[in-house]
C-alpha positions, -999 to +999 in steps of 0.1 A: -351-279+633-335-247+628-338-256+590-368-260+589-378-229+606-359-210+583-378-229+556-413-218+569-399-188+574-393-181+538-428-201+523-446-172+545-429-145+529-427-156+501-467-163+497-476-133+523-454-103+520-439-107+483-456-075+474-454-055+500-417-064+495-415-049+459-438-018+472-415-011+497-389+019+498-365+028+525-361+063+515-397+073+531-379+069+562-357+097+556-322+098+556-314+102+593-310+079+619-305+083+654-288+046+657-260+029+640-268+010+604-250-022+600-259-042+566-245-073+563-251-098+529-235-120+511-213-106+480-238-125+457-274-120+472-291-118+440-324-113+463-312-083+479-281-069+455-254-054+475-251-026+447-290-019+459-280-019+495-247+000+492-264+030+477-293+031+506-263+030+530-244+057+513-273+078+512-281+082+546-266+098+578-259+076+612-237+077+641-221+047+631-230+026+596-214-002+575-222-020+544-208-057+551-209-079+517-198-117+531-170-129+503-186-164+488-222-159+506-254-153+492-290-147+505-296-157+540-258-149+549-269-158+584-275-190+574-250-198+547-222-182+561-232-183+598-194-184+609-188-153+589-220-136+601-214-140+634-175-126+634-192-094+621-220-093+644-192-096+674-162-073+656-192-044+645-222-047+666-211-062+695-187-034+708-215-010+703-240-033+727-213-033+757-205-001+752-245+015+757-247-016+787-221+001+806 
């Protein structure tokens, strides 16, 4: 079921937000954030290049930021590398969670 979410998931964006996805530019948002920045994708997302992401990541200030690229992963690195995804979800994000909760 899960699959086929993520299935619909993507047939919607892809039909109802591909432009807006190519019009789209993070640096309008300024280069400050008040929260950490985690990125995590797949080494060979050649949807969303890691190259593409590094250099947002690099360029902006945070209390806490990462750019994660998943070894042998590609697009939809929660999917396709779901073990791998969640380590750095629990070893990065996590950590931060608990720490705000207590």
């Amino acid at each position: 079921r899960d699959n086929i979410n993520l299935i619909r998931g993507a047939l919607f964006c892809i039909t109802k937000l591909y432009d807006q996805w190519h019009a789209f530019e993070a640096s309008r948002f300024g280069r400050r954030y008040q929260t950490p920045i985690f990125i995590i994708e797949g080494a060979t997302d050649v949807m969303t290049p890691p190259e593409l992401a590094r250099t947002w990541i690099d360029s902006i200030e945070a209390p806490g930021k990462a750019m994660v690229e998943v070894p042998n992963a590609s697009h939809l690195v929660m999917a396709t590398a779901a073990e791998a995804y969640l380590a750095e979800l629990v070893n990065r994000v996590r950590p931060l969670a608990v720490d705000a909760a207590a």
